[in-house]
Every structure is written in C-alpha cells, then in structure tokens.
PDB file of N, CA, C and O in Angstrom:
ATOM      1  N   UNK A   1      14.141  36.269  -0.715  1.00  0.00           N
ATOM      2  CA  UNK A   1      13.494  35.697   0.441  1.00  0.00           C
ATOM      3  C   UNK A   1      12.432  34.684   0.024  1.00  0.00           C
ATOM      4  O   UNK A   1      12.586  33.489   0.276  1.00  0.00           O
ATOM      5  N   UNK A   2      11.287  35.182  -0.652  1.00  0.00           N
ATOM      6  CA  UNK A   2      10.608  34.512  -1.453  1.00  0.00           C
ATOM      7  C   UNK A   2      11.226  32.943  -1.901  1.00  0.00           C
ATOM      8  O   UNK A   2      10.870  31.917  -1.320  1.00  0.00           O
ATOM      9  N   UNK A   3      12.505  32.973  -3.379  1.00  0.00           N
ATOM     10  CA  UNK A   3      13.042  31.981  -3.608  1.00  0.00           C
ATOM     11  C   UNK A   3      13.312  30.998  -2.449  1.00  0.00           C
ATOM     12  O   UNK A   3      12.902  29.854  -2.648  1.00  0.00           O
ATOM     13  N   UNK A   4      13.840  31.206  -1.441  1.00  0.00           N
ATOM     14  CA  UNK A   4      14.066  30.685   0.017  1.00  0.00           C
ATOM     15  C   UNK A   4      12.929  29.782   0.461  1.00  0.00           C
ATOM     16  O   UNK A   4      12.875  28.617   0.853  1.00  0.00           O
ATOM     17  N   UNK A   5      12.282  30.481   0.311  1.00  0.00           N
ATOM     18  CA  UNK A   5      11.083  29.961   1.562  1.00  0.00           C
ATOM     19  C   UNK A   5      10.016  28.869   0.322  1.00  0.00           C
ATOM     20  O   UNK A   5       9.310  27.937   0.709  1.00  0.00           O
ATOM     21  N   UNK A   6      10.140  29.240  -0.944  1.00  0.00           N
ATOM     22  CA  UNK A   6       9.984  28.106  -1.762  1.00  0.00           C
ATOM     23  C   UNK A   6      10.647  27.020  -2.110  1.00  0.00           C
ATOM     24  O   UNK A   6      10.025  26.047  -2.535  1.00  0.00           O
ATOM     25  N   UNK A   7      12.084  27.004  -1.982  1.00  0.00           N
ATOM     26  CA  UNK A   7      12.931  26.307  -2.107  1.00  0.00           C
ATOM     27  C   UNK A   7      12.764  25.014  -0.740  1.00  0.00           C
ATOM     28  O   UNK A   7      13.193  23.862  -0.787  1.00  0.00           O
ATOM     29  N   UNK A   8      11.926  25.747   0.523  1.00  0.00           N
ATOM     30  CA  UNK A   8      12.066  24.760   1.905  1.00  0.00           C
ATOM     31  C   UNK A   8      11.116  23.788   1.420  1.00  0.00           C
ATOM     32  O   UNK A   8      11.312  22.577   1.512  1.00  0.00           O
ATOM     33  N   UNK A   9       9.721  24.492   0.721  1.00  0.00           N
ATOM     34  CA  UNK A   9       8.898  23.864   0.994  1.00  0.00           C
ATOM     35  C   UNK A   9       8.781  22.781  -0.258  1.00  0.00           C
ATOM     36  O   UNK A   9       8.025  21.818  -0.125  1.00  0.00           O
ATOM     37  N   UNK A  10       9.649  22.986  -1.638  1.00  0.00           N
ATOM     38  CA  UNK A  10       9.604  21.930  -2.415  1.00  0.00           C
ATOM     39  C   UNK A  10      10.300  20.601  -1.367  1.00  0.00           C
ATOM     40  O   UNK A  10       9.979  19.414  -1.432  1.00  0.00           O
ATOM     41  N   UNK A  11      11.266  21.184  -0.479  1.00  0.00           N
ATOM     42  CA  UNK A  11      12.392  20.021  -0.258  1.00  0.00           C
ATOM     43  C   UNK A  11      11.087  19.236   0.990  1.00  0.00           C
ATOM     44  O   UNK A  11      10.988  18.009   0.985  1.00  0.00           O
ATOM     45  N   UNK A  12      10.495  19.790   1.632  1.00  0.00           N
ATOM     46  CA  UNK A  12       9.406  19.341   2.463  1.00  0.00           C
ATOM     47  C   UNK A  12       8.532  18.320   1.683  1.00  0.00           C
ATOM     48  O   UNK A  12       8.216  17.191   2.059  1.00  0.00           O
ATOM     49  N   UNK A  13       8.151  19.045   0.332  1.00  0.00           N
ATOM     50  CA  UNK A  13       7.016  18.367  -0.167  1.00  0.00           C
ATOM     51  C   UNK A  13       7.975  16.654  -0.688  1.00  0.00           C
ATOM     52  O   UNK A  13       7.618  15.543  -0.297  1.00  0.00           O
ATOM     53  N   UNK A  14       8.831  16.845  -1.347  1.00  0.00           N
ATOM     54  CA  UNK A  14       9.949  15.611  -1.561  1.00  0.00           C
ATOM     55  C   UNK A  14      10.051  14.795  -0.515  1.00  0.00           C
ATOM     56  O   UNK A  14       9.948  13.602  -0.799  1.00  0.00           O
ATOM     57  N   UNK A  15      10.280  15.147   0.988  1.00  0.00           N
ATOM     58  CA  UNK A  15      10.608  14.419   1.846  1.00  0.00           C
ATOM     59  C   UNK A  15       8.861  13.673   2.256  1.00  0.00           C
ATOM     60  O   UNK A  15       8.737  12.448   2.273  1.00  0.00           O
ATOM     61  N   UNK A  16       7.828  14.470   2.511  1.00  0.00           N
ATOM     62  CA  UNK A  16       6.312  14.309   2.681  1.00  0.00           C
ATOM     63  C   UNK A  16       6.094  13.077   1.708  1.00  0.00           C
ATOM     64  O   UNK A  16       6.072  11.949   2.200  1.00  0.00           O
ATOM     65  N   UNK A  17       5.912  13.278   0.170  1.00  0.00           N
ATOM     66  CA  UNK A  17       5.672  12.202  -0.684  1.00  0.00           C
ATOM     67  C   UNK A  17       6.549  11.011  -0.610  1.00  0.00           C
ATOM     68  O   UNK A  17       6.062   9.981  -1.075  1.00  0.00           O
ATOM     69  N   UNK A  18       7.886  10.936  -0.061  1.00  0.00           N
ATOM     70  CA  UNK A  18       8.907   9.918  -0.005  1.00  0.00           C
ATOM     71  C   UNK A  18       8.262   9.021   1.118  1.00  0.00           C
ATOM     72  O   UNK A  18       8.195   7.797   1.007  1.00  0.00           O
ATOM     73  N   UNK A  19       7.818   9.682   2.147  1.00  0.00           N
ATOM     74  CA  UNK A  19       7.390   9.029   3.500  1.00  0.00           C
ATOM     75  C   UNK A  19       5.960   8.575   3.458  1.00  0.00           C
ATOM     76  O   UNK A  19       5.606   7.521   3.987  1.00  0.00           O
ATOM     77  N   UNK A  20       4.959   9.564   2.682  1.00  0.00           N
ATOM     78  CA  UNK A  20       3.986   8.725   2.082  1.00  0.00           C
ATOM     79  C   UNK A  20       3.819   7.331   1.375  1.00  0.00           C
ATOM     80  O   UNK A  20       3.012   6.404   1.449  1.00  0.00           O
ATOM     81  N   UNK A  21       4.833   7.582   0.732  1.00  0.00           N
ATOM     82  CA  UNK A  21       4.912   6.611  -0.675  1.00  0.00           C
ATOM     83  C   UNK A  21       5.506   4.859   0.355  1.00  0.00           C
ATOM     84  O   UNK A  21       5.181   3.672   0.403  1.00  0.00           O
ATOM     85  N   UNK A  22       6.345   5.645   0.882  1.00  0.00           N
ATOM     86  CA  UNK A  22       6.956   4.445   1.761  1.00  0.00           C
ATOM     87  C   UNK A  22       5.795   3.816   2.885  1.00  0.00           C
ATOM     88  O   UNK A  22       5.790   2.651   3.282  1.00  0.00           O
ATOM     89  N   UNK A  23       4.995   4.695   3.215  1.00  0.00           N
ATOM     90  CA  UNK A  23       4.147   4.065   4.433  1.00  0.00           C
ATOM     91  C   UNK A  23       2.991   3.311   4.003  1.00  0.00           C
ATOM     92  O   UNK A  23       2.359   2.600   4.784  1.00  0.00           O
ATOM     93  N   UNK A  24       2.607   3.487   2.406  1.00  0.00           N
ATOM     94  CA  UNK A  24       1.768   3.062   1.817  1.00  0.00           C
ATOM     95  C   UNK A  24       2.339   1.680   1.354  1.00  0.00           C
ATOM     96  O   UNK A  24       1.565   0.768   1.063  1.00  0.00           O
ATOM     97  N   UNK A  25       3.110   1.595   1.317  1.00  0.00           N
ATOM     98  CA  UNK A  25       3.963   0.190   0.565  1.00  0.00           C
ATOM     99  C   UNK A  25       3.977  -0.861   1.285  1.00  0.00           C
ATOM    100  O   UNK A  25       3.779  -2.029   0.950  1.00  0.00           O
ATOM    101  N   UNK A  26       4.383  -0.114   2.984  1.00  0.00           N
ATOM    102  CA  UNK A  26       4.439  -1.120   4.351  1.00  0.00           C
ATOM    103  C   UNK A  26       3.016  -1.552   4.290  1.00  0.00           C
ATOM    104  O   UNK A  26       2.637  -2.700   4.054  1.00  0.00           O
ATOM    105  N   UNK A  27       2.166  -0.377   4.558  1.00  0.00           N
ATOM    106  CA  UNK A  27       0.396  -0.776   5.172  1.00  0.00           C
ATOM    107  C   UNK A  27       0.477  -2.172   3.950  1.00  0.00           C
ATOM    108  O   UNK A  27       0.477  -3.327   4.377  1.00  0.00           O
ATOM    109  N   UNK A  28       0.536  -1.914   2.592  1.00  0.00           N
ATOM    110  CA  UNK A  28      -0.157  -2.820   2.097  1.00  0.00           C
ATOM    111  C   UNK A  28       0.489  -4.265   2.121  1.00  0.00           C
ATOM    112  O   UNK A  28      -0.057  -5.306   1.757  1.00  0.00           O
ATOM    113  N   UNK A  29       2.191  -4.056   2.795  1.00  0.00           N
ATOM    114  CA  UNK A  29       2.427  -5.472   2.520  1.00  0.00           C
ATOM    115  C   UNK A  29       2.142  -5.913   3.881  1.00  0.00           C
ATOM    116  O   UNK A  29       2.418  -7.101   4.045  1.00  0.00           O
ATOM    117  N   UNK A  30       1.700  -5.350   4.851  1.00  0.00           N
ATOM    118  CA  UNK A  30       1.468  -6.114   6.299  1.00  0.00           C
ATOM    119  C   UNK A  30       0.115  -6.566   6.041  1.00  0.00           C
ATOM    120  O   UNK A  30      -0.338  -7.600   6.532  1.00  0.00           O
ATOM    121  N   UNK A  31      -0.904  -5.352   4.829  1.00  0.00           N
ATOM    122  CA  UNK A  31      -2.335  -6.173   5.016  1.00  0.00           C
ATOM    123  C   UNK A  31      -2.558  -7.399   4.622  1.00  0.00           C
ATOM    124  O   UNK A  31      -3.182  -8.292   5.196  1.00  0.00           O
ATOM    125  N   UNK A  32      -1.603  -7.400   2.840  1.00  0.00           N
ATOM    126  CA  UNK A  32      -1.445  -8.986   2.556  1.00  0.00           C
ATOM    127  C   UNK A  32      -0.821  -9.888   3.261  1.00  0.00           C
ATOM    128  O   UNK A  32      -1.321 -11.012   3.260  1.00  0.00           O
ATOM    129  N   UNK A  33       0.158  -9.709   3.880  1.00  0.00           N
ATOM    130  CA  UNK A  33       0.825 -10.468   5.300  1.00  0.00           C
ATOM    131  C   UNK A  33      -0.521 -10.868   6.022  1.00  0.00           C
ATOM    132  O   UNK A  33      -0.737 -12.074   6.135  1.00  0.00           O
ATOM    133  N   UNK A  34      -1.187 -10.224   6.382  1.00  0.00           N
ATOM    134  CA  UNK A  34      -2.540 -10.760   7.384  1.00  0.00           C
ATOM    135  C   UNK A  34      -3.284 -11.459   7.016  1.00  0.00           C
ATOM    136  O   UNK A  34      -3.646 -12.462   7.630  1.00  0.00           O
ATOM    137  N   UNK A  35      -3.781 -11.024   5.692  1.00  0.00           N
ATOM    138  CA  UNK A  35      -4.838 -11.741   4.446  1.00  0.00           C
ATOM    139  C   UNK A  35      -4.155 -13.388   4.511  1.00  0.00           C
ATOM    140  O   UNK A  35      -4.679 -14.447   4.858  1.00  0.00           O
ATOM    141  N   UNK A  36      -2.907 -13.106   4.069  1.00  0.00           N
ATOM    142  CA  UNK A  36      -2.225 -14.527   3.799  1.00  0.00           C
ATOM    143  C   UNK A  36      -1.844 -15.908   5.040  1.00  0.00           C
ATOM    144  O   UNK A  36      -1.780 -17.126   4.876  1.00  0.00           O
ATOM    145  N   UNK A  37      -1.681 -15.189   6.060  1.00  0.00           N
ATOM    146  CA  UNK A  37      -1.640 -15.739   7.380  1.00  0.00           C
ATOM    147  C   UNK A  37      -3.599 -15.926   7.666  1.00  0.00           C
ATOM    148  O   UNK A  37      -3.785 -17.050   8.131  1.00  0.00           O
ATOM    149  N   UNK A  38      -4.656 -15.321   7.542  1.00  0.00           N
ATOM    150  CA  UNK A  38      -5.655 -16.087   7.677  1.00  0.00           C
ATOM    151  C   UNK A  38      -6.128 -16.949   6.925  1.00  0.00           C
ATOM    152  O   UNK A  38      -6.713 -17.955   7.326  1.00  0.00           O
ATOM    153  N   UNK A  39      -5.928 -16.654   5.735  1.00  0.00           N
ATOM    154  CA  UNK A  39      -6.501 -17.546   4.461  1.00  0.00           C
ATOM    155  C   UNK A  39      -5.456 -19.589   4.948  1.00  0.00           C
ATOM    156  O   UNK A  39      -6.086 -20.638   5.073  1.00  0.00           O
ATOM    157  N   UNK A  40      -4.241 -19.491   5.060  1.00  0.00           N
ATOM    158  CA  UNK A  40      -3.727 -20.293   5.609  1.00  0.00           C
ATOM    159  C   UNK A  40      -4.194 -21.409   6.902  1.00  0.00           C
ATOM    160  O   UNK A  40      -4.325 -22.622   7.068  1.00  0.00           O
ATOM    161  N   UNK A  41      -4.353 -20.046   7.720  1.00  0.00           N
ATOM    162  CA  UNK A  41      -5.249 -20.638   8.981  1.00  0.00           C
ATOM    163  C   UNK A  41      -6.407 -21.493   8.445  1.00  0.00           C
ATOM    164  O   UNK A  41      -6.479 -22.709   8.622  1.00  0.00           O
ATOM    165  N   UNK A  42      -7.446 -20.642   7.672  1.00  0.00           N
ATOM    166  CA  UNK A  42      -8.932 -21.204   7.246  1.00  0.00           C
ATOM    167  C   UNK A  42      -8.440 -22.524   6.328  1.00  0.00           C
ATOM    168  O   UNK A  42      -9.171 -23.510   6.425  1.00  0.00           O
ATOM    169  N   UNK A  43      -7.537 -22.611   5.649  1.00  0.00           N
ATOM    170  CA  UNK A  43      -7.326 -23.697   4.559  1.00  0.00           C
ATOM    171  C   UNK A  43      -6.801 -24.797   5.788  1.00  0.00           C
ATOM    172  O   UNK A  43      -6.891 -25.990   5.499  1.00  0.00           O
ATOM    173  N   UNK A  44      -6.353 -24.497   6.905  1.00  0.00           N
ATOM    174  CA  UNK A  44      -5.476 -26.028   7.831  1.00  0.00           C
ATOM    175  C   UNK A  44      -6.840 -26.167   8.375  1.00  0.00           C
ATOM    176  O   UNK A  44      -7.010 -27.372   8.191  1.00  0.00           O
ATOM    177  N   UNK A  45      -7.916 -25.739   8.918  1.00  0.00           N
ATOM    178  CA  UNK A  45      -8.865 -25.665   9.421  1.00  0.00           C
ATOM    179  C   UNK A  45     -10.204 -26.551   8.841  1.00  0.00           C
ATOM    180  O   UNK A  45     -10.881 -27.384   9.444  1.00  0.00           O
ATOM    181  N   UNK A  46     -10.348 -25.970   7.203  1.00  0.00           N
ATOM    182  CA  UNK A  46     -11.234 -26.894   6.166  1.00  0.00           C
ATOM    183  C   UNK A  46     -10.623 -26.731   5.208  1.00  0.00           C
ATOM    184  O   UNK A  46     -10.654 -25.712   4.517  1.00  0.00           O
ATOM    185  N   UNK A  47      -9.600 -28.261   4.902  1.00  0.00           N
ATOM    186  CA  UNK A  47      -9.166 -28.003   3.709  1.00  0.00           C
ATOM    187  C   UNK A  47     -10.116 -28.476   2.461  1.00  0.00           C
ATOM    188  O   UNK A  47      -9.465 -28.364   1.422  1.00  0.00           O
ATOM    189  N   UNK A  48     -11.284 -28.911   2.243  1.00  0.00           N
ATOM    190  CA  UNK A  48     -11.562 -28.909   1.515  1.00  0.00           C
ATOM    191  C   UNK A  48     -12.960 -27.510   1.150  1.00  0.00           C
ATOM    192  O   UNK A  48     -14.006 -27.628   0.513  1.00  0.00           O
ATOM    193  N   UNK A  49     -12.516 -26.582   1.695  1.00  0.00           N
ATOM    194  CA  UNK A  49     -12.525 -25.177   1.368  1.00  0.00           C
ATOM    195  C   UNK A  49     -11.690 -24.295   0.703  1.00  0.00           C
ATOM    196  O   UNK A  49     -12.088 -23.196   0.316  1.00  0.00           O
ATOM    197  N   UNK A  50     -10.282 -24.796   0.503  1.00  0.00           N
ATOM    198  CA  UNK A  50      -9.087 -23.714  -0.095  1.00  0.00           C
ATOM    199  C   UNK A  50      -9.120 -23.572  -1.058  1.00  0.00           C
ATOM    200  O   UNK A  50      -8.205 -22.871  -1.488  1.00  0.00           O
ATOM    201  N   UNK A  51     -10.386 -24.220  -2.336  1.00  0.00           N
ATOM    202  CA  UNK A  51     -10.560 -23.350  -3.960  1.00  0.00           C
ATOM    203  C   UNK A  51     -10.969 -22.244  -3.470  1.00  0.00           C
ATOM    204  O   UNK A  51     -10.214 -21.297  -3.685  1.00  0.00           O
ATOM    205  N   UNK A  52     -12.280 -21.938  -2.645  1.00  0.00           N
ATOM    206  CA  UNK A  52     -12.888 -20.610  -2.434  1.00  0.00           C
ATOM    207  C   UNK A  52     -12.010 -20.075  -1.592  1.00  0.00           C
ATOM    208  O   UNK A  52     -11.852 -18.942  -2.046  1.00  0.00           O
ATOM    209  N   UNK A  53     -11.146 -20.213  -0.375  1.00  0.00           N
ATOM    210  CA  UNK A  53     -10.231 -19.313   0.453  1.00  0.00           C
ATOM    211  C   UNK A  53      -9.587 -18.809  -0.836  1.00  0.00           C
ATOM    212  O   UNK A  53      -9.985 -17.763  -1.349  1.00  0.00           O
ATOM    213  N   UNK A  54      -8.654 -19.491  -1.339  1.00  0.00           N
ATOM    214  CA  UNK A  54      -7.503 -19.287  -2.009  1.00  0.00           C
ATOM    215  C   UNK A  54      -8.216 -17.850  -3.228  1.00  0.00           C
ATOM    216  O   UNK A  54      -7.406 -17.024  -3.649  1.00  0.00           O
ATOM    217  N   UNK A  55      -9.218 -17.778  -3.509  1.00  0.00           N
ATOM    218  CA  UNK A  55      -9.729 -17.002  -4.872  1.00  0.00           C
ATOM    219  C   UNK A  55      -9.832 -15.906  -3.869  1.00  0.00           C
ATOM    220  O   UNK A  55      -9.125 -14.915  -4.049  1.00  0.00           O
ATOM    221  N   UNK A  56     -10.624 -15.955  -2.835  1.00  0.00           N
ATOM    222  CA  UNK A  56     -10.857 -14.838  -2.053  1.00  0.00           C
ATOM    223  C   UNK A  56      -9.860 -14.056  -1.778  1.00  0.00           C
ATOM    224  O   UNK A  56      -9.735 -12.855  -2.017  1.00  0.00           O
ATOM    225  N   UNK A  57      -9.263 -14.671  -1.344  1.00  0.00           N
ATOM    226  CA  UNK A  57      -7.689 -14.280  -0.652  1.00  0.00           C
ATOM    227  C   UNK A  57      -7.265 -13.427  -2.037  1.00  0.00           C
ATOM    228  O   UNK A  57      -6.913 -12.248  -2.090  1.00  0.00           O
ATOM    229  N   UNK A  58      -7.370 -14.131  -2.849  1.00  0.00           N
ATOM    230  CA  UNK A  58      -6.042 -13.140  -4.371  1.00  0.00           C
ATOM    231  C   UNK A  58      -7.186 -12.056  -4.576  1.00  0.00           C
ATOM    232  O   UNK A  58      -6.797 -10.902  -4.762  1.00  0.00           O
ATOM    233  N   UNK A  59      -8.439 -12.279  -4.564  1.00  0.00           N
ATOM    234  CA  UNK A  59      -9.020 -11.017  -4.714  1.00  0.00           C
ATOM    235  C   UNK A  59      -8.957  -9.637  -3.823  1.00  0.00           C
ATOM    236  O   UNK A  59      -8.845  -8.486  -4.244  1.00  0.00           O
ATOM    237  N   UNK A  60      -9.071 -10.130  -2.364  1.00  0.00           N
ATOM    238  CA  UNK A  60      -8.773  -8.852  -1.367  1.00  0.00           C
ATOM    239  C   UNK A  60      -7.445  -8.592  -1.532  1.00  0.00           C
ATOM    240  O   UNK A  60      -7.157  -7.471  -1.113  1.00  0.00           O
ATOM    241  N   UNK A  61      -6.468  -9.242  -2.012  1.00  0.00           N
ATOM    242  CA  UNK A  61      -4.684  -9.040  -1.877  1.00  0.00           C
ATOM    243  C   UNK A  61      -4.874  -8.107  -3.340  1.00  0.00           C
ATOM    244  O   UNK A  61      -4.175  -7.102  -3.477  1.00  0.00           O
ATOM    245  N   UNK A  62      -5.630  -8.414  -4.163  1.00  0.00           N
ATOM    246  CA  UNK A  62      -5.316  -7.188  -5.526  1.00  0.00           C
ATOM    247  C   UNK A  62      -6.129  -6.356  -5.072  1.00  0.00           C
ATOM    248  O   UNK A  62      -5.976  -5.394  -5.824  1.00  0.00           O
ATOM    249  N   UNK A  63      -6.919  -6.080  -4.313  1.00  0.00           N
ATOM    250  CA  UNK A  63      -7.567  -4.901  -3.946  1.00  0.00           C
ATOM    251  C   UNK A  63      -6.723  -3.762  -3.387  1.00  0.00           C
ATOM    252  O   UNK A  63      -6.565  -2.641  -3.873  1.00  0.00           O
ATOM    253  N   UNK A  64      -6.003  -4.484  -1.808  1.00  0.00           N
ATOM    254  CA  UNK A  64      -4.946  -3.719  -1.342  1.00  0.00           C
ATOM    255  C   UNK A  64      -3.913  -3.215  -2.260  1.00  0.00           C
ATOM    256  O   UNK A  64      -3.351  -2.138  -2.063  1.00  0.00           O
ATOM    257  N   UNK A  65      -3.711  -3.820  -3.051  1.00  0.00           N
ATOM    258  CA  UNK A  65      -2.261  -3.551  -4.158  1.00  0.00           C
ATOM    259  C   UNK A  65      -2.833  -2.599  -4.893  1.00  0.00           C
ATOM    260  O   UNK A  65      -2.055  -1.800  -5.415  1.00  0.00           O
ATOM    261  N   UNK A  66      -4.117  -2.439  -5.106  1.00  0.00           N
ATOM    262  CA  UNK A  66      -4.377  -1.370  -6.347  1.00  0.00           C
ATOM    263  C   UNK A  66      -4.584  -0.067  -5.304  1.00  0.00           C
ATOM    264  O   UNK A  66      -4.237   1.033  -5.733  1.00  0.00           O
ATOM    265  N   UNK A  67      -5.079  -0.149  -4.096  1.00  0.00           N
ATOM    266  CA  UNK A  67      -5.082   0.999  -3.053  1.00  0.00           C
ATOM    267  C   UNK A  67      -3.581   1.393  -3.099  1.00  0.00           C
ATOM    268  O   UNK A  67      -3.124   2.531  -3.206  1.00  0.00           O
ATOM    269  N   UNK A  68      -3.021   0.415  -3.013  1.00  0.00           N
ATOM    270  CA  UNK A  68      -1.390   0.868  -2.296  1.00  0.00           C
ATOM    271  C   UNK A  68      -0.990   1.666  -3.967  1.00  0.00           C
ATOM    272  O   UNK A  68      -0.659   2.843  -3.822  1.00  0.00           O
ATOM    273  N   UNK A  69      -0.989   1.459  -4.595  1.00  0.00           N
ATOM    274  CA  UNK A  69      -1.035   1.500  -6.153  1.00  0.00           C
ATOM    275  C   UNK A  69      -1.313   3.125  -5.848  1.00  0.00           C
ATOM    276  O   UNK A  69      -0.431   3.972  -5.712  1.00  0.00           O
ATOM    277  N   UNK A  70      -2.722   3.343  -5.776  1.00  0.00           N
ATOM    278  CA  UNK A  70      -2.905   4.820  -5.846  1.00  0.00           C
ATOM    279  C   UNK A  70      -2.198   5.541  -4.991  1.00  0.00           C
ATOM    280  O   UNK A  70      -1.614   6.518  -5.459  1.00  0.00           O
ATOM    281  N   UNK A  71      -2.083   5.287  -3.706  1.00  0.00           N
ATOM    282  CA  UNK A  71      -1.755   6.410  -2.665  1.00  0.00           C
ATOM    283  C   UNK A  71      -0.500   6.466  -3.223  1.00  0.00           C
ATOM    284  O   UNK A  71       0.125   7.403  -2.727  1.00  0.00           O
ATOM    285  N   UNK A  72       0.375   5.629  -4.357  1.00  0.00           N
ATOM    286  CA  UNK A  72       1.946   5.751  -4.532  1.00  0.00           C
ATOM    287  C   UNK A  72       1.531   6.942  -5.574  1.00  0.00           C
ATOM    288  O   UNK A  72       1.951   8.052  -5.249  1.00  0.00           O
ATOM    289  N   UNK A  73       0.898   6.884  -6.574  1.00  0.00           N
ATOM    290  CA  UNK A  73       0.724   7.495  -7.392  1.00  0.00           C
ATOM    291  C   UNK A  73       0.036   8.860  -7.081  1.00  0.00           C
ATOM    292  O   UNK A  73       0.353   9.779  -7.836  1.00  0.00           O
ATOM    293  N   UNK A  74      -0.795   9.119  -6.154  1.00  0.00           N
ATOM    294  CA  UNK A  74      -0.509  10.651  -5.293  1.00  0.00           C
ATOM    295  C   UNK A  74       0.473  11.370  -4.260  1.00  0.00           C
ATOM    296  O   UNK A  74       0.420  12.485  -3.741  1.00  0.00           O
ATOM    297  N   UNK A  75       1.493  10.203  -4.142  1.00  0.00           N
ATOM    298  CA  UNK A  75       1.980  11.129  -3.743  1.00  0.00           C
ATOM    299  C   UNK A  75       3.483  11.484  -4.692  1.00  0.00           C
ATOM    300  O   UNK A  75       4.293  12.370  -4.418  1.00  0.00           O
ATOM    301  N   UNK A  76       3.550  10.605  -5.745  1.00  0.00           N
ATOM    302  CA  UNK A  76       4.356  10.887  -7.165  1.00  0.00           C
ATOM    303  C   UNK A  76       3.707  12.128  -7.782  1.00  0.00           C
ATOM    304  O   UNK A  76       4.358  13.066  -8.243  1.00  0.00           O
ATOM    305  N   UNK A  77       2.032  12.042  -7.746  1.00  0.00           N
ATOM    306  CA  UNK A  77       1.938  13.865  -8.568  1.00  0.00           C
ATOM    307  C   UNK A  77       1.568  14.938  -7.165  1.00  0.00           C
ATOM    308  O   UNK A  77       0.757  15.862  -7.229  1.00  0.00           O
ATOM    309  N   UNK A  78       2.011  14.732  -6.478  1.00  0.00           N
ATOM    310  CA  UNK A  78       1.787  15.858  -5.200  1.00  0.00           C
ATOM    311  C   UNK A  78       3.427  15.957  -5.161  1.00  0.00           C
ATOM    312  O   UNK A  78       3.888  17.095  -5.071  1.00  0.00           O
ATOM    313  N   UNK A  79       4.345  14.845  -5.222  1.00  0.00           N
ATOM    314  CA  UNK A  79       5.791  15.668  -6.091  1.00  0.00           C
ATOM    315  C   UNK A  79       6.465  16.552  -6.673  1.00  0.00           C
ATOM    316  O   UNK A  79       7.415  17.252  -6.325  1.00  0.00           O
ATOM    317  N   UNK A  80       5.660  16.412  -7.940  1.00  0.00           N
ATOM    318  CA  UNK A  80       5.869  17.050  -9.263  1.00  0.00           C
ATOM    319  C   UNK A  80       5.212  17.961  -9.722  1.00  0.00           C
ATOM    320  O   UNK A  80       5.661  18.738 -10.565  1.00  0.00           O
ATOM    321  N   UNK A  81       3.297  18.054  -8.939  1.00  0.00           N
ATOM    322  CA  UNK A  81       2.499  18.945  -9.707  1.00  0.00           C
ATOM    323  C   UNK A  81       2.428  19.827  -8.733  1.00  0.00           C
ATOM    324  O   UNK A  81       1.799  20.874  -8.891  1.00  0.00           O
TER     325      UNK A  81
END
C-alpha cells in the first residue's frame, strides 16, 4: 500500500516540476518580449538615447534569464531530491 501511494506521489512530483519548469520559461520569455517591445518604443521615440536603452534593456533581459534559470533549476532538484 505504502509502495502505491509513493509511487503517485513521485509521478505528481514529475508532472508538478515539468509544469513549473515550463511556466517559468513562458513568464521569462513574455518578460523579455515586454522589455524588448519597450526598449524599441523608447529608441523610435529618442533615438539618440538607444546606447543607454539598448545596455539597459540586455541588463534587465539577463536578469530575467538568470531568475528563469533558477526556478528551472528548483524544480530539476525538487525532481530528483
């Protein structure tokens, strides 16, 4: 019975981290999607502003990526451990 009822909850925890892992991937490519669609806007707006948009922009876009980065990587050891 035991074996059973451990057996549900590995297949739970597999399906949990799969859907994590996946929702974390979306959030971060819609945030850079947004980042990239304003930074655009601000550069047609003052283009002789788009050295500083453009740096800004890659800096908040590696920020999100290293967030999205972790939440993949908890829910890879909430997987396995």
């Amino acid at each position: 019975m035991l074996a059973m009822i451990l057996a549900a909850v590995n297949a739970l925890l597999g399906l949990g981290a799969s859907v994590g892992a996946g929702i974390a991937a979306i959030a971060a490519g819609i945030g850079i999607g947004k980042i990239g669609g304003a930074a655009m806007e601000a550069i047609a707006r003052q283009p002789e502003a788009a050295g500083d948009i453009r740096s800004s922009m890659i800096v908040i876009a590696a920020l999100i990526e290293g967030v999205a980065l972790f939440a993949v990587i908890v829910c890879i050891l909430a997987l396995f451990v």
